[in-house]
Short mmCIF file of the C-alpha atoms (twelve columns), coordinates in Angstrom:
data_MODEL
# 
_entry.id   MODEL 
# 
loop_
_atom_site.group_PDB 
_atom_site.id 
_atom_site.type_symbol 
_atom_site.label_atom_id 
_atom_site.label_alt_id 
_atom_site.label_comp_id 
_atom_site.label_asym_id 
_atom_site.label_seq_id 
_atom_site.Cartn_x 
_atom_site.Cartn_y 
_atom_site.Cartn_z 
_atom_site.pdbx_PDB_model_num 
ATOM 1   C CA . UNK A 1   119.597 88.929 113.837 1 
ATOM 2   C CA . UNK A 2   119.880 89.122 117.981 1 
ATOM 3   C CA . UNK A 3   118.576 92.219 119.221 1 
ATOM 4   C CA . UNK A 4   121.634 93.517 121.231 1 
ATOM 5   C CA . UNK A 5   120.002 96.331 123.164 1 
ATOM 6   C CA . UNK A 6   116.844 94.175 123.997 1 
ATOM 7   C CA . UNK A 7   120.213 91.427 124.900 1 
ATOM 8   C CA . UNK A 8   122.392 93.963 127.120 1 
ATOM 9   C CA . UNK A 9   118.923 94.913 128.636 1 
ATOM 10  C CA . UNK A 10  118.029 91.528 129.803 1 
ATOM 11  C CA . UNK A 11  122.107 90.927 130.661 1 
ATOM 12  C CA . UNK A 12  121.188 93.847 133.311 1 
ATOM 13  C CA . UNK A 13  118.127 92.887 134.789 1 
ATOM 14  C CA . UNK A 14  117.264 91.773 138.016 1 
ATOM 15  C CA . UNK A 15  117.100 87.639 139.027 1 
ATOM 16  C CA . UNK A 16  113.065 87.517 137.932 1 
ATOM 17  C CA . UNK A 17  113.159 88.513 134.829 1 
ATOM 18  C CA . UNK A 18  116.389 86.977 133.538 1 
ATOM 19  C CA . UNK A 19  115.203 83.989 134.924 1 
ATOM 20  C CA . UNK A 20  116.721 81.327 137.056 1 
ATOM 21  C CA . UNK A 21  119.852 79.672 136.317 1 
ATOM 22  C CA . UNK A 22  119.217 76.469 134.542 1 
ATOM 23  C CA . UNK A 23  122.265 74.835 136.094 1 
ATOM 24  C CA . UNK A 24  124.702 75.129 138.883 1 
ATOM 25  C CA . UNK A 25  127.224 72.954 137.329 1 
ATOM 26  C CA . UNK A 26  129.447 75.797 135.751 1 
ATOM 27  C CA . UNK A 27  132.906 76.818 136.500 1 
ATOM 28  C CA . UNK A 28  132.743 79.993 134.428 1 
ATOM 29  C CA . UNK A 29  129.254 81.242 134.838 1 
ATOM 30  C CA . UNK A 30  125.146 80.284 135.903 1 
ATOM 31  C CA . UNK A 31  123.540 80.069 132.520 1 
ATOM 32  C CA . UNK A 32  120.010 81.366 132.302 1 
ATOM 33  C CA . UNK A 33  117.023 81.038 129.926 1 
ATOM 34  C CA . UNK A 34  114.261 84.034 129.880 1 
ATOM 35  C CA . UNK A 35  110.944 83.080 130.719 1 
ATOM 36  C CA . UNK A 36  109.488 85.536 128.234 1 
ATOM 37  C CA . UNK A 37  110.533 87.955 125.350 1 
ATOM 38  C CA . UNK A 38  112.831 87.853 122.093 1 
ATOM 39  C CA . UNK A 39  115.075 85.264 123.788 1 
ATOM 40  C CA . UNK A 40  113.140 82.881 125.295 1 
ATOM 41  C CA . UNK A 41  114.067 80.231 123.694 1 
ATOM 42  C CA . UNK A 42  117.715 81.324 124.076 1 
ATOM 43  C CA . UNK A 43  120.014 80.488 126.871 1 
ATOM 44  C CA . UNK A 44  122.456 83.190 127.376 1 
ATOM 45  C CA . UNK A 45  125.474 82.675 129.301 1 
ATOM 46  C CA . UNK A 46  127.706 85.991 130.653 1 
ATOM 47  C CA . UNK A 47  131.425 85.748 131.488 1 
ATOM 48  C CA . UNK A 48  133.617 87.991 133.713 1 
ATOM 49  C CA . UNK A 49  134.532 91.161 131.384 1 
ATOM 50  C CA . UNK A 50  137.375 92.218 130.081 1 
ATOM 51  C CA . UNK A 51  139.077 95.866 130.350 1 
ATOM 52  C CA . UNK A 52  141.811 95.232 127.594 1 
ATOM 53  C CA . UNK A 53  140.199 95.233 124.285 1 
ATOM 54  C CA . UNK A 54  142.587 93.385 122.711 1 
ATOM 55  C CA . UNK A 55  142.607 90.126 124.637 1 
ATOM 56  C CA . UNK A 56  138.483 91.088 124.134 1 
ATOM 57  C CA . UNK A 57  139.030 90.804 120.297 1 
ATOM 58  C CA . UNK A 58  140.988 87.552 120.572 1 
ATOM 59  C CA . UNK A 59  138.815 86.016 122.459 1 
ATOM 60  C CA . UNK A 60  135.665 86.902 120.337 1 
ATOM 61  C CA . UNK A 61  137.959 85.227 117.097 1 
ATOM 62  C CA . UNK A 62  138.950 82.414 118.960 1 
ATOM 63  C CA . UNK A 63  135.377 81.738 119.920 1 
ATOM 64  C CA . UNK A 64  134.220 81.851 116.314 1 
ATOM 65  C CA . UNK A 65  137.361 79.316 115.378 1 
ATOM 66  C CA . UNK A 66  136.230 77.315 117.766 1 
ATOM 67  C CA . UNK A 67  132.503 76.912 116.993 1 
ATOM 68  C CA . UNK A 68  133.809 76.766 112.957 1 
ATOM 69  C CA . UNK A 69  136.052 73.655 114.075 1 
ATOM 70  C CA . UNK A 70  133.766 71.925 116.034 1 
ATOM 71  C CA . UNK A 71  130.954 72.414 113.028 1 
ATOM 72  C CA . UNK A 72  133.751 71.041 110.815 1 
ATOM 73  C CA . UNK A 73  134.808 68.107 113.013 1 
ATOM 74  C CA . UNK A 74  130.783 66.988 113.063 1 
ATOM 75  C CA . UNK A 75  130.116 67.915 116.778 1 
ATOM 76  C CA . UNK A 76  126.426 68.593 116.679 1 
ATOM 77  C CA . UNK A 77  125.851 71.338 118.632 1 
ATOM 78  C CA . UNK A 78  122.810 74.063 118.942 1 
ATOM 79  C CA . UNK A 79  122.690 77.564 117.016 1 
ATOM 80  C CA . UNK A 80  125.612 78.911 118.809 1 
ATOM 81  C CA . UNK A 81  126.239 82.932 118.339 1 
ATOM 82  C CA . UNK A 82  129.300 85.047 120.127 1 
ATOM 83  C CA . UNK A 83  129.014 88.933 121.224 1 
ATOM 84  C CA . UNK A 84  131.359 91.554 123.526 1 
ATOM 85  C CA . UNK A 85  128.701 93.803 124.947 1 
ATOM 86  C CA . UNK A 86  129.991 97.390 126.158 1 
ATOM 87  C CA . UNK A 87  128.997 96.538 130.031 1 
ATOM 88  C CA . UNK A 88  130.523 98.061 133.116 1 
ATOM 89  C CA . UNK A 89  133.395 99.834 131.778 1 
ATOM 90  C CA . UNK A 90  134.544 97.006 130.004 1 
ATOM 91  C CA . UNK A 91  133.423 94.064 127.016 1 
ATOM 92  C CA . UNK A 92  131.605 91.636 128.458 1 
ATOM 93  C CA . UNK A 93  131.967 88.229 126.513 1 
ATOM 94  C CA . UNK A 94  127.993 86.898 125.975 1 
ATOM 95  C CA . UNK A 95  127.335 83.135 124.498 1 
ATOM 96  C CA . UNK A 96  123.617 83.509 122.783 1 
ATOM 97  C CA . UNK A 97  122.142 79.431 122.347 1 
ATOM 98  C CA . UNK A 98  119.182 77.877 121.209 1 
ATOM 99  C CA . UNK A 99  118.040 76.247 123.857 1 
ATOM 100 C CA . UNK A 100 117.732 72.694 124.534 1 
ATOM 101 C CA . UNK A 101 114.529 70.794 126.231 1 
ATOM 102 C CA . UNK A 102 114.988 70.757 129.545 1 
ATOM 103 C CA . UNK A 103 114.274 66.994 129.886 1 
ATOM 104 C CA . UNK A 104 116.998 65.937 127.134 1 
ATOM 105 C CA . UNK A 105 120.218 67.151 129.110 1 
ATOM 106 C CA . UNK A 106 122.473 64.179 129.482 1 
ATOM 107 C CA . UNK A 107 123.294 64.130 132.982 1 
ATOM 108 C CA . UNK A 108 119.711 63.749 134.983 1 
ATOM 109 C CA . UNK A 109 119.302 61.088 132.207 1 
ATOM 110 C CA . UNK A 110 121.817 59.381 133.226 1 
ATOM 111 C CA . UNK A 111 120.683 59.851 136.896 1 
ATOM 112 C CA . UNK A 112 117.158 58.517 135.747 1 
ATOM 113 C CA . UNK A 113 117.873 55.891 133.128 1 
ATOM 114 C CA . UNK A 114 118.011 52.306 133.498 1 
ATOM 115 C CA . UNK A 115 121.628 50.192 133.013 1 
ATOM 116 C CA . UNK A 116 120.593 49.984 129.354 1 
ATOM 117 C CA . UNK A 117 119.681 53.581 128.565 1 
ATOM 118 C CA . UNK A 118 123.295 54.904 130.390 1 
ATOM 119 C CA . UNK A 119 125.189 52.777 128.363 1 
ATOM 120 C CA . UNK A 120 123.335 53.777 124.869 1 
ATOM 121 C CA . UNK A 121 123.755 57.625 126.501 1 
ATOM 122 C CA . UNK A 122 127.378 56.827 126.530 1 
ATOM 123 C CA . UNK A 123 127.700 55.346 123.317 1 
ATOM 124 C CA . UNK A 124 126.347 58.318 121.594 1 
ATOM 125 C CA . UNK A 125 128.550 60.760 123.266 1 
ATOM 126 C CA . UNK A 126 131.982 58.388 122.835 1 
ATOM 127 C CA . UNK A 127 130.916 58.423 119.185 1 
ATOM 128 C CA . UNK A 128 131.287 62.595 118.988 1 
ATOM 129 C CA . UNK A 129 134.213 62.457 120.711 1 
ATOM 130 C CA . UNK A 130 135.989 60.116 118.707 1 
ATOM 131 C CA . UNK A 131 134.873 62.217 115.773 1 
ATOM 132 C CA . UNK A 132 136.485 64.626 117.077 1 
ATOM 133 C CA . UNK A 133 139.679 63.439 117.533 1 
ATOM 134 C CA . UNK A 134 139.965 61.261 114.390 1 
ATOM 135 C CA . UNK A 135 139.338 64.816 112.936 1 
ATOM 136 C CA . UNK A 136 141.895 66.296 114.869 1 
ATOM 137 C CA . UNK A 137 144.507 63.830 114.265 1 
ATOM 138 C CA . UNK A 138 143.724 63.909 110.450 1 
ATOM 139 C CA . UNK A 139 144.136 67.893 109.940 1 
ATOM 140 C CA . UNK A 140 146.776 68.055 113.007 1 
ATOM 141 C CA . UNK A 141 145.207 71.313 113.676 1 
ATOM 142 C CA . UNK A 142 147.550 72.714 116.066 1 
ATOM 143 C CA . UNK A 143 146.599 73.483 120.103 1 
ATOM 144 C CA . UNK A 144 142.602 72.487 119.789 1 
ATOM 145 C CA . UNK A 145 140.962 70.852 122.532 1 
ATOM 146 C CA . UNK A 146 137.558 69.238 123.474 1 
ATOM 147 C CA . UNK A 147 135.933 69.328 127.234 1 
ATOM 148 C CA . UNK A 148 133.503 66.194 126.342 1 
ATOM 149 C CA . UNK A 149 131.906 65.728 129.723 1 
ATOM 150 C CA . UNK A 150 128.741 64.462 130.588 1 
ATOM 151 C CA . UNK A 151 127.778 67.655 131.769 1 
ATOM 152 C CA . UNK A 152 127.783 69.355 128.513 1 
ATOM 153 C CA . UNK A 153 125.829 66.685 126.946 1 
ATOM 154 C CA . UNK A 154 122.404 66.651 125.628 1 
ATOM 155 C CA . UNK A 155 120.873 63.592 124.421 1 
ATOM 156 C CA . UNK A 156 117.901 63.976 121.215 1 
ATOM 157 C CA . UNK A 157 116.188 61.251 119.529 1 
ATOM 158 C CA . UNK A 158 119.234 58.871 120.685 1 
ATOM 159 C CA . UNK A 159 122.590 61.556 119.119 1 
ATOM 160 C CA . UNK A 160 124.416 63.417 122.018 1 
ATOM 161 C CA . UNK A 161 124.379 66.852 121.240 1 
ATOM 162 C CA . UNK A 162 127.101 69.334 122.782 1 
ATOM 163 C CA . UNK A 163 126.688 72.955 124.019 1 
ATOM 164 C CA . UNK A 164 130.032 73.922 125.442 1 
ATOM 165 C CA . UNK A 165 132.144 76.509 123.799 1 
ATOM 166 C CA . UNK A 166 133.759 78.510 126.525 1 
ATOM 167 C CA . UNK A 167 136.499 78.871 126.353 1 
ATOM 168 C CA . UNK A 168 137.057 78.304 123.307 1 
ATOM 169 C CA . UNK A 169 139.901 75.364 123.587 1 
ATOM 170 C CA . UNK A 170 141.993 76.636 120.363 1 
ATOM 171 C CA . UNK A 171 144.613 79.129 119.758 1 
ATOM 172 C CA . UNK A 172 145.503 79.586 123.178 1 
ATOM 173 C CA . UNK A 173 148.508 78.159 125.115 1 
ATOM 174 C CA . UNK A 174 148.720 75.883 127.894 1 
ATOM 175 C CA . UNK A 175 149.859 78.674 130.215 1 
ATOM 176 C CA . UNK A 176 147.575 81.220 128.529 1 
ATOM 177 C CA . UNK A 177 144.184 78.414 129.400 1 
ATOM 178 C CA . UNK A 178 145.326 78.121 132.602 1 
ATOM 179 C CA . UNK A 179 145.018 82.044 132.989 1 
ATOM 180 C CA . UNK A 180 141.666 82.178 131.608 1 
ATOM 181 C CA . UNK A 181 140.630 79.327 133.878 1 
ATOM 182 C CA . UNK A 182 141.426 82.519 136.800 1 
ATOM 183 C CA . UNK A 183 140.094 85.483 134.721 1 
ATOM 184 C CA . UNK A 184 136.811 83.923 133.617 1 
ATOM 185 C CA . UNK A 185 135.677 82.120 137.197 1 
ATOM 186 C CA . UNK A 186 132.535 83.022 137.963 1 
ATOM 187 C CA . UNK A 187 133.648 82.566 141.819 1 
ATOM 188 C CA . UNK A 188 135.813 85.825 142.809 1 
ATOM 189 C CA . UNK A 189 137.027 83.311 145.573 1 
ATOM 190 C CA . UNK A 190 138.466 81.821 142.888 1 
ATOM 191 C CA . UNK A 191 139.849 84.922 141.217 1 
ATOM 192 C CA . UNK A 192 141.851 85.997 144.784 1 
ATOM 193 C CA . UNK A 193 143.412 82.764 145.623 1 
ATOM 194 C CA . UNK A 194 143.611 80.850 142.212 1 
ATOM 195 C CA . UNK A 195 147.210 82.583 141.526 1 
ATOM 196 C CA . UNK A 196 148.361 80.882 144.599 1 
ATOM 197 C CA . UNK A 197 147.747 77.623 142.741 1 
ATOM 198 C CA . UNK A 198 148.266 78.813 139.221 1 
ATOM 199 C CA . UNK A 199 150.287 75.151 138.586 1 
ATOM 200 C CA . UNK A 200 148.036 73.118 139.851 1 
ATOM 201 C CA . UNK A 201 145.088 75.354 138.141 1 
ATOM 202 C CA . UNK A 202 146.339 75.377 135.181 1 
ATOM 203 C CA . UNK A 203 146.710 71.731 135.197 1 
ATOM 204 C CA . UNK A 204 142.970 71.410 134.715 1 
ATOM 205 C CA . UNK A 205 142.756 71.748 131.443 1 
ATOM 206 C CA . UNK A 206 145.345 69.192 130.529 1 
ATOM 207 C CA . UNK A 207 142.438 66.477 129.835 1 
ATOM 208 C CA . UNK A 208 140.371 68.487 127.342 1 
ATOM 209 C CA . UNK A 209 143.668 68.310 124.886 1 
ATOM 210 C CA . UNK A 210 144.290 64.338 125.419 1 
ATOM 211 C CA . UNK A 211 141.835 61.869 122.625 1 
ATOM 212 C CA . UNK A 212 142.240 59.232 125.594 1 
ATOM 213 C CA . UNK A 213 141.546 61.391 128.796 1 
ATOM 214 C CA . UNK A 214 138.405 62.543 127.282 1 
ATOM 215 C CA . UNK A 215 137.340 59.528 126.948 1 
ATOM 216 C CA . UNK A 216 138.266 58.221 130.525 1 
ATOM 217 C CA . UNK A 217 136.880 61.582 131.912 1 
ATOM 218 C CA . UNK A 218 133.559 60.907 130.592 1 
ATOM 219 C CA . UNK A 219 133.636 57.596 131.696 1 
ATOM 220 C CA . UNK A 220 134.599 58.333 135.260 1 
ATOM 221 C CA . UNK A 221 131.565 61.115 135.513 1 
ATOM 222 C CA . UNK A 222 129.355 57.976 134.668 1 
ATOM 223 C CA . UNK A 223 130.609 55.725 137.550 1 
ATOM 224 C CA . UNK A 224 130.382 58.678 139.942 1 
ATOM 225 C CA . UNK A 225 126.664 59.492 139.006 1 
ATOM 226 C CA . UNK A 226 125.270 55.654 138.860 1 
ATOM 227 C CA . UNK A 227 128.196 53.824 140.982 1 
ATOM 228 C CA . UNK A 228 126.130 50.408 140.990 1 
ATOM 229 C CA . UNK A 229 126.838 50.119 136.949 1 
ATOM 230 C CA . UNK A 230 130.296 51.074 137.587 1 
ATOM 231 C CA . UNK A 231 131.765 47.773 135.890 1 
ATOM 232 C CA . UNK A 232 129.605 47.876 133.067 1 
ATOM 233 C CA . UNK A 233 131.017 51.351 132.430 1 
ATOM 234 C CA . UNK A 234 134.352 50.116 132.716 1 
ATOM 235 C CA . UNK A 235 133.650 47.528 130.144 1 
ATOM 236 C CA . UNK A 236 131.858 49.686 127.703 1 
ATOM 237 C CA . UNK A 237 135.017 52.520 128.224 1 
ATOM 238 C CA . UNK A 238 137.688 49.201 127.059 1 
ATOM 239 C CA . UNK A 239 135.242 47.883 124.797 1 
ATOM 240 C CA . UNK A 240 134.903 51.752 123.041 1 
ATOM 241 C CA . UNK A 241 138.676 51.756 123.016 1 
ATOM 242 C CA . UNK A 242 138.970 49.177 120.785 1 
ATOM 243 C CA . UNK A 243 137.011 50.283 118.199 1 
ATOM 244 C CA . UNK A 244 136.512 54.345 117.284 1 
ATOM 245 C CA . UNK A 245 139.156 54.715 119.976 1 
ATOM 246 C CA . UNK A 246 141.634 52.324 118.912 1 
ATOM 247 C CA . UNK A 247 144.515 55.057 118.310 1 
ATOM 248 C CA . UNK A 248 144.469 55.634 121.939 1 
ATOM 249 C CA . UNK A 249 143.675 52.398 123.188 1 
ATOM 250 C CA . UNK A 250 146.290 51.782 125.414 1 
ATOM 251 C CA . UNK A 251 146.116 54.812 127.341 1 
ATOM 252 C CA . UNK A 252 142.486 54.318 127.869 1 
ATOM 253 C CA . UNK A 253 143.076 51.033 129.363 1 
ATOM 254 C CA . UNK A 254 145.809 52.581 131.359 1 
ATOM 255 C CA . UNK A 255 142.895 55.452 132.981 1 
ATOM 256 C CA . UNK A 256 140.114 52.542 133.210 1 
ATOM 257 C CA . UNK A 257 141.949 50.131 134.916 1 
ATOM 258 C CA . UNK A 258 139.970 51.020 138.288 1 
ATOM 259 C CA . UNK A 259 137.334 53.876 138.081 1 
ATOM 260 C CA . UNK A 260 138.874 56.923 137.239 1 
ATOM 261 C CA . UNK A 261 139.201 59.547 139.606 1 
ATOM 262 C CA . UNK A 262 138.936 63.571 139.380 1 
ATOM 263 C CA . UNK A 263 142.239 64.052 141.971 1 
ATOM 264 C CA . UNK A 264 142.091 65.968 145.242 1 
ATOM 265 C CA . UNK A 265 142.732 69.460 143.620 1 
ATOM 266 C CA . UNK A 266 139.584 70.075 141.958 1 
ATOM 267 C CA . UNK A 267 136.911 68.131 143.795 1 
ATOM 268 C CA . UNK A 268 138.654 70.210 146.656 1 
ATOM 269 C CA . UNK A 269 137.896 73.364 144.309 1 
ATOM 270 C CA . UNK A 270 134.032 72.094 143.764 1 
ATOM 271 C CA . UNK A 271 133.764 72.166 147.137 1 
ATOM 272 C CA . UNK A 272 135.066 75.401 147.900 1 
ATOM 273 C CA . UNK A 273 133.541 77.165 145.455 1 
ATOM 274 C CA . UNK A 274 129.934 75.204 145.710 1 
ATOM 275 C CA . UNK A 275 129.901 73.730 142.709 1 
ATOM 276 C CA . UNK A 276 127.736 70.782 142.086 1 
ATOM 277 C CA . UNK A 277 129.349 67.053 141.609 1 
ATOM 278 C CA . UNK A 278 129.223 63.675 142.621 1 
ATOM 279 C CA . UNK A 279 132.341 62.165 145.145 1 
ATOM 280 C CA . UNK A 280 134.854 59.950 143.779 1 
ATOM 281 C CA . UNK A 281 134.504 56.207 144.222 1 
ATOM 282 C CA . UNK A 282 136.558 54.458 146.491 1 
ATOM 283 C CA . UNK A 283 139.207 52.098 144.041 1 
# 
């Protein structure tokens, strides 16, 4: 049972003792994990509130959905628990998670690992996601989507576990993501001049809701974090295809044909908004 006072308390506190963010990879927010107290072996992650309690409401149900469909398709994933605190005038969405060790996120261990350990790394996170999809494509559940990157990867006793779940990729239209991708940005930059781009914005998301760009995307993060193993991602990203993948096997040798690239629009974005990444590779 989460304590929510003891949870809007610690929501409110200063920088020392919420703790420092545990990552600076985020679009939508800097999660944190408490040094001390009742959720210290949480991390909690706070979104931009919302003053309309309705779209508040939705969002809280299509964040359960979500978590319920991922649980169903057999994405392992950590104790994962939803609330809408009554913060600053509005309902603040809060993601409460059982945190991981620090030392099994994916990406520094694919920074670390030798040729060998990457490509096992990769192989355990291609299996979830074609679990996913073979799901997906069995129960045709309609407008779901799956943002398998390597950055939302953790990797225990060799099975990649995933912690992402906002926002929650079902229920929602393409045009009504590609708002949320502007309401929710941690970066008010983002907030003020995303509308000018709202197209090309909302075009983001178009990956997470495509079996074979998943696949590619994940793939591509790999070649820009250890470039020198860059062919034997390749390989292992056509080889994958032609197994759990085969479905979408031609599209994924379509996007692998030279290492995939993330496009000038949102490494541009990174930038701006001093996000963390690695550069494209040069094709």
């Amino acid at each position: 049972m989460t304590d929510l006072a003891a949870l809007d308390a610690l929501i409110q506190a200063d920088a020392e003792t919420r703790g420092a963010p545990i990552s600076r990879l985020g679009y939508f927010c800097a999660p944190f994990r408490p040094p001390d107290g009742p959720f210290a072996d949480r991390v909690i992650k706070v979104y931009q509130g919302l003053s309309d309690p309705d779209q508040a409401t939705r969002l809280a149900r299509c964040h359960d959905d979500y978590v319920a469909a991922l649980q169903t398709a057999g994405v392992p994933m950590p104790d994962t628990a939803f609330h809408l605190r009554p913060l600053g005038g509005g309902r603040v969405p809060v993601v409460v998670q059982r945190a991981l060790p620090a030392d099994s996120l994916m990406r520094p261990l694919m920074q670390a690992g030798t040729r060998d350990d990457t490509l096992a790394m990769l192989e355990a996170a291609g299996q979830v996601i074609a679990r996913f999809w073979r799901w997906e494509a069995a129960t045709q559940t309609p407008r779901i989507g799956f943002h398998p990157s390597i950055r939302n990867f953790a990797i225990l006793d060799g099975q990649a576990i995933f912690f992402d779940t906002f926002p929650p990729l079902i229920h929602y239209s393409r045009n009504e993501m590609g708002q949320m991708l502007l309401t929710f940005s941690e970066k008010r930059l983002m907030r003020l001049v995303g509308p000018l781009l709202r197209a090309r914005v909302t075009a983001i998301q178009d990956e997470w809701y495509s079996p074979a760009e998943t696949l590619v995307g994940l793939v591509g993060s790999a070649c820009r974090l250890r470039p020198e193993h860059t062919q034997d991602y390749l390989d292992w990203g056509r080889s994958f295809a032609r197994g759990p993948m085969a479905p979408w096997q031609a599209e994924i040798d379509r996007g692998l044909a030279t290492p995939p690239k993330l496009g000038g629009l949102w490494t541009g974005m990174r930038k701006a908004l001093g996000l963390e990444g690695e550069p494209d590779l040069p094709r």
